[in-house]
C-alpha positions as CSV (number, residue, x, y, z in Angstrom):
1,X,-1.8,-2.8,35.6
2,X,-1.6,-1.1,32.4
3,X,-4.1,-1.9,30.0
4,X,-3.3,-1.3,26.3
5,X,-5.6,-1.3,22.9
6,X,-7.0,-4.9,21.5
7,X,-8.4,-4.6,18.2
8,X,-11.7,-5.7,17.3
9,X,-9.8,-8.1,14.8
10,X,-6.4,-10.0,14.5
11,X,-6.1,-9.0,11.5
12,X,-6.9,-5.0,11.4
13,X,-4.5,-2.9,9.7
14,X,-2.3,-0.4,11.6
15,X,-3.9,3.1,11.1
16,X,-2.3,6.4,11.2
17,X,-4.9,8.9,12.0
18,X,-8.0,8.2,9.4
19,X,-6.0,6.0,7.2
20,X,-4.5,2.9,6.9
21,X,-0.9,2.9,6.7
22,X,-0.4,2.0,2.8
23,X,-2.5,5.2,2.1
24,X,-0.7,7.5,4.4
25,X,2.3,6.4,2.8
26,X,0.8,7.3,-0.8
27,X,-0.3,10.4,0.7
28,X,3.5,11.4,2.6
29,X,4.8,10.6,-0.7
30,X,2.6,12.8,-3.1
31,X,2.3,15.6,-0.6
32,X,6.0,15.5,-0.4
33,X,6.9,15.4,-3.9
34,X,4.4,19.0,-4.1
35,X,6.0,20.2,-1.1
36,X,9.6,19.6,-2.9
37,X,8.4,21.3,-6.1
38,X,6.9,24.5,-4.5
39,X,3.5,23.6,-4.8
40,X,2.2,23.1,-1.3
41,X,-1.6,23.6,-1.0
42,X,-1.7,21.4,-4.5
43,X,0.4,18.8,-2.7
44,X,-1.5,18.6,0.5
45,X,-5.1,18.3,-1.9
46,X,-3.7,15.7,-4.4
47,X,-2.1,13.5,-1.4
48,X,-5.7,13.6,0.2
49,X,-7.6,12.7,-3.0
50,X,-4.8,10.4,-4.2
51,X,-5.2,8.1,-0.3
52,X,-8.7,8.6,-0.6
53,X,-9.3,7.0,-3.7
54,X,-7.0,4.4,-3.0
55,X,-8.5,3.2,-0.3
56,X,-11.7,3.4,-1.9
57,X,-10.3,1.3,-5.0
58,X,-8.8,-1.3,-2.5
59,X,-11.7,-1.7,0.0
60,X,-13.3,-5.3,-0.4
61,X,-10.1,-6.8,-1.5
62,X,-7.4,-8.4,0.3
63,X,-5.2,-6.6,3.3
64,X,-2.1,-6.8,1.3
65,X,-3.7,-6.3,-2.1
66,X,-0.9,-3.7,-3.2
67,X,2.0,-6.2,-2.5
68,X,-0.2,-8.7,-4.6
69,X,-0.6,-6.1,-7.6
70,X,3.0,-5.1,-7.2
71,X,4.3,-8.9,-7.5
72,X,1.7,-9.2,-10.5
73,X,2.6,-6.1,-12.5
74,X,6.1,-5.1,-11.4
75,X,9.7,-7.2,-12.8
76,X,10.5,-10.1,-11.0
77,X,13.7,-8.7,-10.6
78,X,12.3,-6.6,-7.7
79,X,11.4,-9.0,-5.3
80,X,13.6,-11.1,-3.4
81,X,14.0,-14.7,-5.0
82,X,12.6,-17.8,-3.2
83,X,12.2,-21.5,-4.5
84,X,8.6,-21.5,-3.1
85,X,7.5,-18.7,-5.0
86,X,7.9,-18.5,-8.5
87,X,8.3,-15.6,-10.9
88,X,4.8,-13.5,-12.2
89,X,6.2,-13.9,-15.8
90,X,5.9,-17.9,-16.0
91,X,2.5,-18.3,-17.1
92,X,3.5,-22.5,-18.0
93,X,4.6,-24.6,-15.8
94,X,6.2,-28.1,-16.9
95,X,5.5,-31.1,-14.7
């Protein structure tokens, strides 16, 4: 029988390589928008820096910290509606 990986935790994040997959999104993103502008080598170093410092800046907090400080900061209007949840711009509630 084929035995397969078991995290250490339930709850460990997928990684891709060194990084977690949030940064290696940020870095695919920012290494892509340099490659797409001609600016290669300045892409591939920014991308690094830019997932590195992110995952400094979000280490200690929450797994899904970003989709937390995207609900706080970003319109409502992006997010899919629910009656549970409500929007970040009520800061009163009635009853």
């Amino acid at each position: 029988m084929k035995q397969g990986y078991i995290p250490r935790t339930l709850d460990q994040q997928e990684k891709f390589l060194l990084w977690e997959m949030d940064q290696f999104i940020i870095a695919v993103v920012v290494m892509g928008t340099g490659v797409s502008t001609g600016f290669v080598a300045a892409g591939i170093i920014v991308g690094s820096v830019t997932a590195w410092q992110y995952g400094k800046f979000k280490s200690g907090k929450h797994q899904k910290f970003a989709v937390h400080a995207m609900y706080w900061w970003l319109p409502s209007d992006l997010f899919v509606k629910t009656q549970i949840t409500p929007a970040s711009d009520n800061r009163y509630f009635l009853g």
